[in-house]
C-alpha positions as CSV (number, residue, x, y, z in Angstrom):
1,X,-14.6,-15.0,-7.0
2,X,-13.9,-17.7,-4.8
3,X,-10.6,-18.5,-2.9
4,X,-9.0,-20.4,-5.3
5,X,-9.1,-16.7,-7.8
6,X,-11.5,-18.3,-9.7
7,X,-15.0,-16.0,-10.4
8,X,-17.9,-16.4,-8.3
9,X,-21.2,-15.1,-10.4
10,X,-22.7,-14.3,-7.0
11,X,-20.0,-11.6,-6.1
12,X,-18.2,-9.0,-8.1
13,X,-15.0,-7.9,-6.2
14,X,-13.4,-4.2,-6.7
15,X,-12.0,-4.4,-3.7
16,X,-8.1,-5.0,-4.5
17,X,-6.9,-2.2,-2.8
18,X,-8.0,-3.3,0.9
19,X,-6.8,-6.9,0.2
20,X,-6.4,-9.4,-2.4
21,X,-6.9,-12.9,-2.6
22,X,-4.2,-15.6,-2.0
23,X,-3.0,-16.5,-5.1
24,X,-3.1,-20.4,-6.1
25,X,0.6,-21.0,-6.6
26,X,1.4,-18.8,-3.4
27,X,-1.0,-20.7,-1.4
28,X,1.0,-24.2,-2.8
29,X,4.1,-22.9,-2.2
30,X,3.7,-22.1,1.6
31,X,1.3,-25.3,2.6
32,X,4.4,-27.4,3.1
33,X,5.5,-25.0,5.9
34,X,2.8,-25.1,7.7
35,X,2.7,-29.1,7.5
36,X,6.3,-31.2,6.8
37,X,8.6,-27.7,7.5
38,X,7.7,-27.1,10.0
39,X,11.5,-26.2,11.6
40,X,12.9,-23.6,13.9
41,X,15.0,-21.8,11.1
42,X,17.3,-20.6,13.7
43,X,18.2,-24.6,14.4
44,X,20.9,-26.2,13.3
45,X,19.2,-29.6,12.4
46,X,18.2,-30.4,8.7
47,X,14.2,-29.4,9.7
48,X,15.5,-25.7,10.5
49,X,18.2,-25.6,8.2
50,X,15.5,-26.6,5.7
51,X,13.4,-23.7,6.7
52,X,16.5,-21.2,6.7
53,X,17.2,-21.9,3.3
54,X,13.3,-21.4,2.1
55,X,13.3,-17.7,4.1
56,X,16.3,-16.9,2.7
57,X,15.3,-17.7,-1.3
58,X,12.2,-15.7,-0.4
59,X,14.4,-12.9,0.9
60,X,16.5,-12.5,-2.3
61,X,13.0,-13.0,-4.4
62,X,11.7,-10.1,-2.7
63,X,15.0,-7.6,-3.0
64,X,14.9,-8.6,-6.6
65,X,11.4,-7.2,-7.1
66,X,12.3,-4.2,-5.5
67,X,16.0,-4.0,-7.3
68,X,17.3,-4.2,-4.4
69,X,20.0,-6.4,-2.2
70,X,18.5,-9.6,-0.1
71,X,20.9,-8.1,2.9
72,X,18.0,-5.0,2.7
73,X,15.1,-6.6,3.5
74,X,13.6,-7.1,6.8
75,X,10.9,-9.5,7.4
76,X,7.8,-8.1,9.6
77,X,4.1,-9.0,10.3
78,X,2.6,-6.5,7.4
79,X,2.7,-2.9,6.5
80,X,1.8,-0.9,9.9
81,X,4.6,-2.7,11.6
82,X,6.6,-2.1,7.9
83,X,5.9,1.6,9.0
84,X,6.3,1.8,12.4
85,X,10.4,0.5,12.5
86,X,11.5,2.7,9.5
87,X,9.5,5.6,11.5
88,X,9.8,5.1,14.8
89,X,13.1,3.3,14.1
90,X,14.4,6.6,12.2
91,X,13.8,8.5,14.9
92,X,14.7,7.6,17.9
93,X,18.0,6.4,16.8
94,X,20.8,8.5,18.0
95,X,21.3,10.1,21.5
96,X,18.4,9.7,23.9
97,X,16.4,12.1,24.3
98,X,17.7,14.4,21.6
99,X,14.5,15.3,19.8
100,X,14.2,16.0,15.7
101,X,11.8,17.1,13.0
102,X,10.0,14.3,11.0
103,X,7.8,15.2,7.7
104,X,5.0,13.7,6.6
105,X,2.0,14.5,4.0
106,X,-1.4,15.0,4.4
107,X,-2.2,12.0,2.3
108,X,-0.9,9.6,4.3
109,X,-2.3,6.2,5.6
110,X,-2.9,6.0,9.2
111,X,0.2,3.3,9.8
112,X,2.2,6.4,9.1
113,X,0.0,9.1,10.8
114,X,-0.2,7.5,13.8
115,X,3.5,6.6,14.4
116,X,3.8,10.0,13.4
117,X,1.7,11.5,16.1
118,X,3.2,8.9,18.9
119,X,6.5,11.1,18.0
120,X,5.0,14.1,18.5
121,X,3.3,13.7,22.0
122,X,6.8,11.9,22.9
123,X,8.5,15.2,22.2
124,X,9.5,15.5,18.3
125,X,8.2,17.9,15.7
126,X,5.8,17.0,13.0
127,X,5.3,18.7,10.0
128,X,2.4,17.7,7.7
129,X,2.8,18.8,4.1
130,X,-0.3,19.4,1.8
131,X,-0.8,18.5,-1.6
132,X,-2.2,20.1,-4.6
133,X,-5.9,19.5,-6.2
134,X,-5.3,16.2,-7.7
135,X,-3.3,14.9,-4.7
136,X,0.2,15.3,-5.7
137,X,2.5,16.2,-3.2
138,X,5.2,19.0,-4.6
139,X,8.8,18.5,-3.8
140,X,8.8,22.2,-3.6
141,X,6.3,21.8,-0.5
142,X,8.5,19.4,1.1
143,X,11.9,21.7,0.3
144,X,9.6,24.5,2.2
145,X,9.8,22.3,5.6
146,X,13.1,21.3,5.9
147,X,14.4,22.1,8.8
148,X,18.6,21.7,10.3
149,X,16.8,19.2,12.5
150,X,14.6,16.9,9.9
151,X,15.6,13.4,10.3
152,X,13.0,11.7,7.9
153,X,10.5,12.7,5.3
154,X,7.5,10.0,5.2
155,X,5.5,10.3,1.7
156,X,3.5,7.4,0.6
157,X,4.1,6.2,-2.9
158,X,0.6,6.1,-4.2
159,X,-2.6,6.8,-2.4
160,X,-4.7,3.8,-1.3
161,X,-7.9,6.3,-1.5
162,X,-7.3,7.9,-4.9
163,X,-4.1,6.1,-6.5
164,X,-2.6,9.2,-7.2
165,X,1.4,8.5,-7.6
166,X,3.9,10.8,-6.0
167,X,6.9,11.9,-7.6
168,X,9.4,10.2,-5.2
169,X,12.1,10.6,-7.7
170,X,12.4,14.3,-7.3
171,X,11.6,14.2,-3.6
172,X,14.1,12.3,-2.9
173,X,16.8,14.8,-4.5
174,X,15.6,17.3,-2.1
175,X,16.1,14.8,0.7
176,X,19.8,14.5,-0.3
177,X,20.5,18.2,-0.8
178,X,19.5,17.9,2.3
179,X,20.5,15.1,3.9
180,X,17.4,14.0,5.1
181,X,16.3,9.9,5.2
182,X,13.4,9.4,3.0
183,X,10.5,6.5,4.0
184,X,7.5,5.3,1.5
185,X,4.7,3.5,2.3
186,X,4.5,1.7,-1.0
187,X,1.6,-0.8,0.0
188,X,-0.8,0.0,-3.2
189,X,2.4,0.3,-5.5
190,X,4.6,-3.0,-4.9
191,X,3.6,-5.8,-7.3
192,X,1.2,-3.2,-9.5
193,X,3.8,-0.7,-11.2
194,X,7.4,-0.2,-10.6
195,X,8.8,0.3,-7.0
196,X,13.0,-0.2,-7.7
197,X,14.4,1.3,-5.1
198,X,17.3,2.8,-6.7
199,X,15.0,4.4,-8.9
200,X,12.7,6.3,-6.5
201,X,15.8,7.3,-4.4
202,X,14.5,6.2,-1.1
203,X,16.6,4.9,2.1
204,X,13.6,3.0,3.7
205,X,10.6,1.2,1.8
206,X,7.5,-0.6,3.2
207,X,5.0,-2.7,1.9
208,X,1.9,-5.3,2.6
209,X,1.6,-9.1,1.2
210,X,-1.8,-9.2,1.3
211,X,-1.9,-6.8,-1.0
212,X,0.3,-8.2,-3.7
213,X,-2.1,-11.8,-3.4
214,X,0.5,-12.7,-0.2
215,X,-1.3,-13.7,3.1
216,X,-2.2,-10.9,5.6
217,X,0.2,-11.1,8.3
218,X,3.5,-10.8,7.0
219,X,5.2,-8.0,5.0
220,X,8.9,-6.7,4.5
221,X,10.7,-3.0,5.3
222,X,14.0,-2.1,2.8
223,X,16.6,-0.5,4.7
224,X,19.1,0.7,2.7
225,X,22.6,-0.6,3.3
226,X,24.2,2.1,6.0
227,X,20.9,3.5,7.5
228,X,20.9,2.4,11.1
229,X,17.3,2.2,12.9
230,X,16.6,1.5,16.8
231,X,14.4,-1.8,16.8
232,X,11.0,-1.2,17.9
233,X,10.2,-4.6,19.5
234,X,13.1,-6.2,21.3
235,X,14.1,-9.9,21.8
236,X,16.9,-12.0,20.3
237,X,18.7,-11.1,17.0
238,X,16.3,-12.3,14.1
239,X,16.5,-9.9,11.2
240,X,19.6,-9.1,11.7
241,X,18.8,-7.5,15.1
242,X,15.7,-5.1,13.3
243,X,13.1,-7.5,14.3
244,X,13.1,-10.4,17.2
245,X,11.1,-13.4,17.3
246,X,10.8,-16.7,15.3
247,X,9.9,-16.1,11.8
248,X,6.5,-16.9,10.4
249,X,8.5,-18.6,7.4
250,X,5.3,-20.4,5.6
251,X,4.1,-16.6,4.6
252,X,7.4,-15.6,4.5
253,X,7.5,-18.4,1.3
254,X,4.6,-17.3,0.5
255,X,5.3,-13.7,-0.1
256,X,8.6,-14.9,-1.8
257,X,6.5,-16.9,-4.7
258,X,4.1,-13.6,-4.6
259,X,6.6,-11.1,-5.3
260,X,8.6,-13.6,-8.3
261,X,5.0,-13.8,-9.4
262,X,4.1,-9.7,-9.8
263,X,8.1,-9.8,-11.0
264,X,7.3,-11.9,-14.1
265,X,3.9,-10.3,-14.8
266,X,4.8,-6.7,-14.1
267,X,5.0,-5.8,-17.8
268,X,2.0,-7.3,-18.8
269,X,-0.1,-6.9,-16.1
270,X,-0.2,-3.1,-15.4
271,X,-2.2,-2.6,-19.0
272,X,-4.4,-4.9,-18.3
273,X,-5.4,-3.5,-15.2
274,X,-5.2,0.0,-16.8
275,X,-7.9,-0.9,-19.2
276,X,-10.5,-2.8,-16.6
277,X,-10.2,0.5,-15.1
278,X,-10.9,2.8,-18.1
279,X,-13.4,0.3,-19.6
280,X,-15.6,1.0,-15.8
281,X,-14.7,4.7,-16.4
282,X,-15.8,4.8,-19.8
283,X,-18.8,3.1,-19.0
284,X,-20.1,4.9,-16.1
285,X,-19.1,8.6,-17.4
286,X,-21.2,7.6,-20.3
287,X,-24.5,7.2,-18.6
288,X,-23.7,9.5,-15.7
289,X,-22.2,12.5,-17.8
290,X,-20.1,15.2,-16.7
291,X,-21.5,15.5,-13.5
292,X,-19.5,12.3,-12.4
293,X,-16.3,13.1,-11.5
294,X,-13.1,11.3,-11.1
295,X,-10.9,12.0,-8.2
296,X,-7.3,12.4,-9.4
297,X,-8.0,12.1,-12.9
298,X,-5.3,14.9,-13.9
299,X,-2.6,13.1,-12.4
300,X,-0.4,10.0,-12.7
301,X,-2.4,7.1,-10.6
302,X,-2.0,3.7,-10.2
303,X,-3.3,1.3,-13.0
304,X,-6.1,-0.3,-11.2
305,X,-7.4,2.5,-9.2
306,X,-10.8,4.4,-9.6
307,X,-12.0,6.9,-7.6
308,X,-15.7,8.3,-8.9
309,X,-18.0,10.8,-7.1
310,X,-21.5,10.0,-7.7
311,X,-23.6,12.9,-7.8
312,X,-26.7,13.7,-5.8
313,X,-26.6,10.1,-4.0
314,X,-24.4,8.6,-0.5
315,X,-22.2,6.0,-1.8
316,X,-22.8,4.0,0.7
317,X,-26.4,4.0,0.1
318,X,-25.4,3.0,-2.8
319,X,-23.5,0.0,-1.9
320,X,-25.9,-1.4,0.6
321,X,-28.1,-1.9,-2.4
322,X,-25.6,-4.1,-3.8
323,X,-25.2,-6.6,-2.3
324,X,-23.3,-8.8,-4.9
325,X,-20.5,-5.9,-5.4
326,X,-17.5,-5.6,-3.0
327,X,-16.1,-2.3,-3.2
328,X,-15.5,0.2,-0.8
329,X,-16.6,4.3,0.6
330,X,-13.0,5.2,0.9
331,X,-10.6,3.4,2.3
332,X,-11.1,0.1,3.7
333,X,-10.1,2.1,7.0
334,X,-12.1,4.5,6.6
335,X,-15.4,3.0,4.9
336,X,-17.4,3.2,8.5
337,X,-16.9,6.4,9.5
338,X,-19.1,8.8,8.5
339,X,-16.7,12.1,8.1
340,X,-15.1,12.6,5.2
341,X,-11.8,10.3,5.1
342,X,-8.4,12.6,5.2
343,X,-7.4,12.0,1.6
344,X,-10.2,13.3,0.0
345,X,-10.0,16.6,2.8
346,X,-6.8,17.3,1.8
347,X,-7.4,17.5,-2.3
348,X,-10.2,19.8,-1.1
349,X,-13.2,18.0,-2.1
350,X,-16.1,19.4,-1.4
351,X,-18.4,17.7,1.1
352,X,-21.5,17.1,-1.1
353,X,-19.2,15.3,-3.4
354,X,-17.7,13.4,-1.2
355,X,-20.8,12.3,-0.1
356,X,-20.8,10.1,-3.4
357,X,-17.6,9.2,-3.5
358,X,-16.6,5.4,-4.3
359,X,-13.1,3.4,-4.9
360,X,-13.4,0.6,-7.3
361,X,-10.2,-1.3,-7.4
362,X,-9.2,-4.2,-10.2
363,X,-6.9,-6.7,-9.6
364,X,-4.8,-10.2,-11.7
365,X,-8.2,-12.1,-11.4
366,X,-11.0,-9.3,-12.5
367,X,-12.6,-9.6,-16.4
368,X,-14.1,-7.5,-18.5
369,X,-17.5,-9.5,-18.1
370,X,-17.1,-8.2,-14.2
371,X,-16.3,-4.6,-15.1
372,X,-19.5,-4.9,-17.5
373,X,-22.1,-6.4,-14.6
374,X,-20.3,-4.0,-11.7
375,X,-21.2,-1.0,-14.3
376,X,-25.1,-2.0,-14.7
377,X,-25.5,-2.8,-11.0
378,X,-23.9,0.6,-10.0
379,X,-25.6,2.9,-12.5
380,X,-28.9,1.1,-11.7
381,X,-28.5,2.0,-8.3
382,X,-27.5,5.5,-9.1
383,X,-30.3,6.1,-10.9
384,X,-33.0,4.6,-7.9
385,X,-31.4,6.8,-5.8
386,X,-30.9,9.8,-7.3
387,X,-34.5,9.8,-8.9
């Protein structure tokens, strides 16, 4: 694929979940902004008022893919920062240096773990709450570690690793029995199946535009109307006060024309990317048999996600014979290192497997013919390898 989304025959990319490419009507929409628009759109003057006007249409085509109001979103540089105000932000609002209890599962990405630990070594109290076999995280778990002092509960709503979906639905009504904010990192889910706000029952949502075919570099946080947070950067009032500094309002366009694009196709799309994914399945269980397994395969998961355990072989081994397929060990954070990533710890995967372990990821501009080549290139390498 190339980076107009159109297929390259050199390169086969299963690699949606790290990033995706800028979509073609995304990239047309925000050029203009980086060239004739180029106003202040805190000015006053027709350039900035210009500019004003495009951030706020994106704003309201953002809150409408999440079913939410264009007063609830906040503008930031991407996911981690997404993370880091409703977190940080959550928890350190209040009376200084009055501590409280934050929760968090053992699934999570590291732009919540590490916010998460920066709390703790500040002086809070972390709880991190396992999850079951397949990866799903029981609300009974998280009921089990309230505390009087929990603030915020932190559960991602599907797993970049494994794509295993949490039921945030019933979380959340634990949350409110107990009064407890609840924060998901909905990065892998926004633009790929539902995320309605209203519907999972969360106070704080973050996601990622480069991984809805956005730019990297810009993102948004909901904050649902009434939940106060204490800014993490600080500056002038942009975002109404949540986030200082001149907005990046070409990829704030561009997300805008991203998230009315995943809006219209939403229906349509998931299916499709439910079948590229069982097609690869299919086709590799086949030749493999039984001994390849799928990670999360008892469990709901996102429509685009694979994640297979090769047997007897290193997936990476695997990969660097490949040198036409882009996929990834893990996650994209994690595809260097050479312990096993925390997601696949935490559903208690044994080592040897993980070993073998492989995340294939589909996305708007992947085709069967793709899924068909990818299949023959992997299990030709599986077979060198494990021979």
């Amino acid at each position: 694929m190339n980076l107009n989304g159109q297929i390259d025959m050199r390169t086969i990319y299963l690699d949606y979940n790290a990033t995706t490419p800028v979509a073609p009507s995304v990239f047309e929409a925000l050029e203009p902004f980086l060239k004739e628009h180029y106003g202040n759109p805190s000015s006053n003057h027709a350039l900035g008022r210009a500019c004003r006007e495009a951030m706020e249409d994106a704003r309201g085509k953002v809150a409408a893919l999440l079913g939410a109001d264009r007063d609830e979103i906040v503008f930031t540089s991407g996911g981690t920062e997404s993370n880091n105000l409703a977190i940080c932000g959550t928890m350190m609002q209040g009376v200084p240096g009055v501590a409280g209890h934050l929760i968090i599962s053992a699934l999570e990405h590291p732009a919540v773990v590490e916010p998460a630990r920066h709390l703790e070594r500040l002086g809070f109290d972390l709880t991190v709450v396992d999850c079951d076999s397949q990866g799903v995280v029981s609300p009974a778990t998280v009921a089990a570690a309230m505390r009087p002092d929990t603030r915020l509960v932190s559960i991602m709503h599907a797993n970049n690793e494994i794509g295993v979906v949490q039921p945030l639905r019933e979380i959340s009504r634990v949350c409110r029995d107990h009064q407890v904010l609840l924060h998901t990192d909905a990065a892998q889910t926004v633009g790929k199946i539902g995320a309605f706000v209203e519907e999972l029952g969360v106070d704080l949502l973050s996601f990622a535009g480069h991984k809805l075919y956005a730019p990297k570099g810009i993102g948004a946080l909901y904050v649902r109307r009434g939940v106060r947070l204490e800014p993490v950067l600080h500056g002038a009032g942009h975002e109404t006060g949540l986030r200082p500094g001149t907005e990046n309002v070409a990829y704030i366009v561009g997300l805008g024309q991203a998230c009315m694009l995943a809006f219209r196709s939403l229906e349509e799309s998931a299916p499709r990317l439910e079948m590229l994914r069982d097609r690869l399945a299919t086709h590799l269980i086949q030749a493999v048999g039984p001994r390849l397994t799928i990670n999360g395969y008892a469990a709901a998961r996102l429509p685009n996600t694979l994640s297979v355990n090769f047997p007897d072989v290193s997936a990476a081994e695997m990969l660097a014979r490949l040198p036409e397929l882009c996929a990834s060990t893990g996650s994209a954070c994690h595809s260097n290192a050479a312990s096993m990533s925390s997601t696949l710890a935490a559903i208690g995967l044994d080592p040897d497997d993980a070993r073998g372990t492989m995340r294939l990821s589909v996305g708007w501009f992947t085709s069967e013919e793709e899924i068909d080549r990818a299949s023959n290139l992997l299990l030709g390498a599986w077979e060198s390898l494990a021979r």
